[in-house]
N, C-alpha and C positions, 0 to 999 in steps of 0.2 A: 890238645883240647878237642879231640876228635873221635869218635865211636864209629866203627865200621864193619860191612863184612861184605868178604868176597868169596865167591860163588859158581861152580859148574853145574849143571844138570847133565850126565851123560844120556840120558834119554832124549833128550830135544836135543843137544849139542848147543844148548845156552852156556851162555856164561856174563856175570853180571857183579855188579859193585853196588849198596846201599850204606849211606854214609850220612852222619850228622854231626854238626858241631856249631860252637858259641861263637864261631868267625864267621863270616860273610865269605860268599864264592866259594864252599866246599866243591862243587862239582867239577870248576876250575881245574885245580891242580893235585887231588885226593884223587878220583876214581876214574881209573883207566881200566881199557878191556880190548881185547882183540878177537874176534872171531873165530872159531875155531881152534883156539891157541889155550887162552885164559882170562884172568882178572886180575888186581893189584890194587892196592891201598897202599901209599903212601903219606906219612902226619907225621904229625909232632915236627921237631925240627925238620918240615920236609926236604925231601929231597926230589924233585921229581923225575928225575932222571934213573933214579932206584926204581922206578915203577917200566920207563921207558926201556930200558938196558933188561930189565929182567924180560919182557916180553919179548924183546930181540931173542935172550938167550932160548926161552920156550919157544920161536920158532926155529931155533938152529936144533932142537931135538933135546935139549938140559932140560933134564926136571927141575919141578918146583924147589926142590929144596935144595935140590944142588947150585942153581940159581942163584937162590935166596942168599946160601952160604959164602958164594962167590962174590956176591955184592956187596954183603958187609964185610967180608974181610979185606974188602979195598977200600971203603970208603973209612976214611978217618975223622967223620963226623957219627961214626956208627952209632957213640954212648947218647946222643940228641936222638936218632929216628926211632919213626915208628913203623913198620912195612909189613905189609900180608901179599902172600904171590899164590896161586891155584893154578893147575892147568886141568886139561879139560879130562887129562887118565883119572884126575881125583888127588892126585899130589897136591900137597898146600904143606905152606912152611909159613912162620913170621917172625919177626924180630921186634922186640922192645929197647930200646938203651935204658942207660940208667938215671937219666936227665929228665925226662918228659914229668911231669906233677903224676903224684898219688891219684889215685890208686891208679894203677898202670898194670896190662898186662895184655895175653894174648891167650886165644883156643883154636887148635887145631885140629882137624879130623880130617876122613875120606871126602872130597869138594866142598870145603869151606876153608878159612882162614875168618876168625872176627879177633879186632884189635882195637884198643880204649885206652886214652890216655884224663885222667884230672874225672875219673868217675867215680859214680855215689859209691863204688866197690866191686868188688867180682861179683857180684851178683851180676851186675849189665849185663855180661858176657855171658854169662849161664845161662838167663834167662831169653839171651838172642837166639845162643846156640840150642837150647832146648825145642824151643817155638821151630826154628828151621829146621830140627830134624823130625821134626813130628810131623811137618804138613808134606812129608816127602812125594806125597801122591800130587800136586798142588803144582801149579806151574811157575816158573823159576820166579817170576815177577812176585808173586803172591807171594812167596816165601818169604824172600827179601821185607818186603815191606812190613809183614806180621814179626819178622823179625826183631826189627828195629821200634819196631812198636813195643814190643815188648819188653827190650833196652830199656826205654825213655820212662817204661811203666815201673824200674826196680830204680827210676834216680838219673838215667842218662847222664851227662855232662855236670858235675856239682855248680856251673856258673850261666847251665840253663843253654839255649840254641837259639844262632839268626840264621843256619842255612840246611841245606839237605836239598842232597841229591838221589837218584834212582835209575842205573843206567842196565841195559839188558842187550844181548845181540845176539843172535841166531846165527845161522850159517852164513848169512849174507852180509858183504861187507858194510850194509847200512844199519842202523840201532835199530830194532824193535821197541825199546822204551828209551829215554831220551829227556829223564824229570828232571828240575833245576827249578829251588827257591833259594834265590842270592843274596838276600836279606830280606828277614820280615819276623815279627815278635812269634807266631807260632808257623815254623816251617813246618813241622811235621805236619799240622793240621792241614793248609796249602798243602801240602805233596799229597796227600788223600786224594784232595777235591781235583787238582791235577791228572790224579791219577785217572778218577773217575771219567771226567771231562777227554783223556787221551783214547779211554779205554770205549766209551761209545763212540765217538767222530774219527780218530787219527788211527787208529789201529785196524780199522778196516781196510781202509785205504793202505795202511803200510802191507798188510797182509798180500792185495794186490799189484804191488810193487814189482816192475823186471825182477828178476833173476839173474844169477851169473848164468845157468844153463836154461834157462827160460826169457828170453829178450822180450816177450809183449807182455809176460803177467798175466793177471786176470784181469783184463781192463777189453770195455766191449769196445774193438776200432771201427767196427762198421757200424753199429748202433749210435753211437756220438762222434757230436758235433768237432767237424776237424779230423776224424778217421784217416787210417792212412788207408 
């Protein structure tokens, strides 16, 4: 019951998860990412530990799809999941079972994975993955969301959405985006305004955030109040 796609930029070294469905708390237990590593969607009969274990494997050096392959042929839940895995070379693999509701399936390409289970059709997924490869100039956040928007605009979910999420990370161990609507009758619409509301107040601020190899950021210490 869930529509997804996961996500590399090798230019920024983003890497990012946009997901929606008719359950409440997708951002929960659907979209994971590690910096510098990859992304993961995990649905349908989730598992989340398919998402967790594969991101282990991409930092032990396994590609995405050798990964991916590795996961499902252990889990003996595999014909319930639904799972997308990307690392940040551009590998992406996914897996569908044969459990999850119509229309079900998945697209793969050079840093994407998008995967949709109980949707209006393949078109969802054509028209996410279309949309995302056409704003390739566009920064990883933007894609994502135009994405998914354009999902929701060929039918999305056939029993309609309470949640959506929108997660994005950079080199830095903290998220540069960080969206979560946990239930509400139109989450997409909220994740816009979110968006918006993140994108003038919060995102300056994260932008001037430490650093691993930068310990003060851009933050003035001797101009304000409390300076070291």
């Amino acid at each position: 019951m869930t529509f997804s796609l996961v996500a590399t930029d090798p230019r920024s070294g983003e890497v990012g998860v946009v997901a929606l469905t008719a359950m409440p708390g997708v951002g929960k237990l659907v979209a994971h990412a590690r910096p510098r590593l990859g992304a993961a969607a995990s649905q349908a009969m989730m598992n989340p530990y398919l998402a967790f274990d594969g991101l282990r494997l991409l930092a032990e050096g396994v590609p995405a799809d050798e990964a991916l392959a590795r996961l499902v042929e252990g889990d003996p839940g595999r014909e319930g999941r639904q799972f997308g895995l990307v690392d940040l070379e551009g590998r992406s693999a996914s897996h569908t079972g044969s459990l999850p509701e119509d229309w079900k399936g998945h697209r793969t390409g050079p840093h994407f994975a998008a995967q949709g289970n109980r949707l209006a059709g393949p078109e969802v997924l054509d028209a996410a993955v279309e949309t995302f490869l056409a704003r390739d100039d566009e920064p990883l956040v933007d894609r994502l969301l135009a994405a998914i928007d354009a999902g929701e605009d060929q039918g999305g979910d056939t029993k309609g959405h309470r949640s959506a999420t929108l997660v994005v990370l950079g080199r830095e161990d903290y998220p540069l985006w960080d969206l979560r609507i946990d239930d509400a009758d139109e989450p997409l619409r909220l994740l816009h305004a979110q968006y918006e509301t993140f994108r003038e107040e919060l995102l300056p601020e994260i932008e001037m955030l430490p650093k691993r190899d930068d310990p003060l950021g851009g933050f003035d210490y001797e101009g304000s109040e409390g300076a070291v």
